[in-house]
N, C-alpha and C positions, 0 to 999 in steps of 0.2 A: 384648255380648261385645266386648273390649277387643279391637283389630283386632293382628295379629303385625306387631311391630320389620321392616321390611327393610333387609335389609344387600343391598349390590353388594358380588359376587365378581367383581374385577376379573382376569376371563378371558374363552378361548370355547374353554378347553379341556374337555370334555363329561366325561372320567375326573374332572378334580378338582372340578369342578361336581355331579357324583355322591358323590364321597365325602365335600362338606363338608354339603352337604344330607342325607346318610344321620349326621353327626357331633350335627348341630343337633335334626334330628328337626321337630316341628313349632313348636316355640318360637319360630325367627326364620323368615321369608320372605326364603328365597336369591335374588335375581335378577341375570343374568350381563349382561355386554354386549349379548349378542345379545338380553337383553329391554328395551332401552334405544335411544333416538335414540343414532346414532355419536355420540360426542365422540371429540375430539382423540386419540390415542394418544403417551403421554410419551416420550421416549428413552431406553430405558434405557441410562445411561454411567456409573453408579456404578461404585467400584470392589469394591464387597464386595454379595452378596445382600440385606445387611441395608440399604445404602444404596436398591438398585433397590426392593424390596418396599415402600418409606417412599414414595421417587418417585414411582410409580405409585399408591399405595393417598392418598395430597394428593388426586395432580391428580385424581384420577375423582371423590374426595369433595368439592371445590371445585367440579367439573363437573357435579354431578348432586345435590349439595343432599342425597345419602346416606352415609351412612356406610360406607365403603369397604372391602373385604380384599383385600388383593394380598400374591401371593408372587413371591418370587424363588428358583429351587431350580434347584440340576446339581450335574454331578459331576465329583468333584477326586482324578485319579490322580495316587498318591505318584510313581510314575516318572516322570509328566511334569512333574514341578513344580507339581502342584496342577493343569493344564489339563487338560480345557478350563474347570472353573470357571466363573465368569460368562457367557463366553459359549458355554455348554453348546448350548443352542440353536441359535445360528448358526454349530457348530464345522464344519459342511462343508454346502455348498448341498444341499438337496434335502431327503430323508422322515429319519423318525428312523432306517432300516434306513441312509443314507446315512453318517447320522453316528455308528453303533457300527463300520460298516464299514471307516470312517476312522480309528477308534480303535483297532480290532483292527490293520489293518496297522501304526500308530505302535507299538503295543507289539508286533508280530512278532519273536519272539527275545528275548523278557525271560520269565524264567520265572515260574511260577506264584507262589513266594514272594515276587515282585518285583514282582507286579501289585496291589496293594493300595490300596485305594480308598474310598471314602467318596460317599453321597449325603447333599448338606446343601440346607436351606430356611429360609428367613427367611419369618415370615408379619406384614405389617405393618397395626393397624388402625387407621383413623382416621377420626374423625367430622368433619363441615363445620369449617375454623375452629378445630378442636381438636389435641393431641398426641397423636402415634400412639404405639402399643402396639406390641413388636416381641417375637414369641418365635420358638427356633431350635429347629432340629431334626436330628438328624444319624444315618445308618447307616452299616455300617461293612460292608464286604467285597473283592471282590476279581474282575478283570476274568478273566474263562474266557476260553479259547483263541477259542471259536467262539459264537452265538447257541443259546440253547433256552427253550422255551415261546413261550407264544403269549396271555399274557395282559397287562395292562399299555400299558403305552407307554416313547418315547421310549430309555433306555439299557438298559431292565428284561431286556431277553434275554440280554446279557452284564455283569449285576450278577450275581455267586455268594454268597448268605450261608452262611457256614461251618455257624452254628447253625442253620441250617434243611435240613441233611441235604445241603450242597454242592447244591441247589435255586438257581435265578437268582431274581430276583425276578418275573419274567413265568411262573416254575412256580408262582405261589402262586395261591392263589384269592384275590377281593379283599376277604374278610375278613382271611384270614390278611397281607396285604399292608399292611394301614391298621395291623394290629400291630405291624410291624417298620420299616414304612418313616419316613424323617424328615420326609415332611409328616402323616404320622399321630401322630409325637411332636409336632411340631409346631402341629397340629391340635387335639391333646387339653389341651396346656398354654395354649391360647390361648379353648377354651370357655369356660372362666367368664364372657370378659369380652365373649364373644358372646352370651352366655343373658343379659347383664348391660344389653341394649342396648334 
């Protein structure tokens, strides 16, 4: 029996280590950071998703002699200017309930048709030594007053998708979520060239 392709998914986040392992199925062998000696962690200072997901998804396939998948994903309110954007993650110290916390009081006073938003992902792949692959992904909705549900992570309790019954996206189950969300678009236009490996 010919042994399964392994790819690094360059995370240690355990939600998308879940869903790209539930995307691939048994054809490739997913293995994350935490199944690997540390290597280095890259900086990301790109300035676009699609730079950072490239940066990361080099350096680990350089470091590790595998073929690499790194993303870059957050979210980009119109009223702020596109922020927080890139640095979705470090947009306020502390847990993810810190940083929709942060968000909700910035848009405190802008109304509902004024909260409109977007989650976007760059998924970047690259093998030892080779040029990376980059496909994007994007959702579209709009920030709620206050936090609900309790599934997900990160922004997902005050993301509202219109088409899914004014639902957040931490109200979905995480089937319904891999459908709608942009590392799921992201995800699915980027198989081929994982099943390909």
């Amino acid at each position: 029996m010919t042994p399964r392709p392994r790819l690094l998914f360059a995370t240690t986040n355990k939600g998308k280590l879940r869903e790209l392992r539930e995307l691939v199925g048994d054809a490739v062998e997913v293995v994350s950071l935490a199944d690997l000696p540390p290597v280095p962690e890259p900086v990301e200072d790109a300035e676009t998703f699609e730079g950072n997901a490239v940066k990361k998804a080099r350096a680990y396939a350089d470091a590790t002699g595998l073929p690499a998948l790194a993303d870059d994903s957050g979210l980009c309110v119109d009223a702020l200017g596109g922020r927080p954007g890139v640095h979705s993650a470090r947009y306020a110290p502390g847990d993810d309930r810190a940083r929709y916390e942060k968000l909700l009081s910035e848009l405190a006073g802008v109304p509902d048709e004024k909260r409109t938003a977007s989650f976007q992902c760059a998924l970047a792949l690259v093998k030892p030594g080779g040029e990376a692959r980059v496909e994007v992904g994007r959702c579209e909705g709009r920030i709620g007053q206050a936090p609900s549900g309790s599934h997900g992570f990160g922004y997902d309790p005050v993301f509202i998708l219109p088409d899914k019954q004014g639902r957040t996206m931490a109200e979905l189950t995480p089937e319904e979520k891999s459908q709608v969300s942009h590392r799921g678009a992201a995800f699915r236009k980027m198989k081929p060239h994982l099943l390909g490996l």
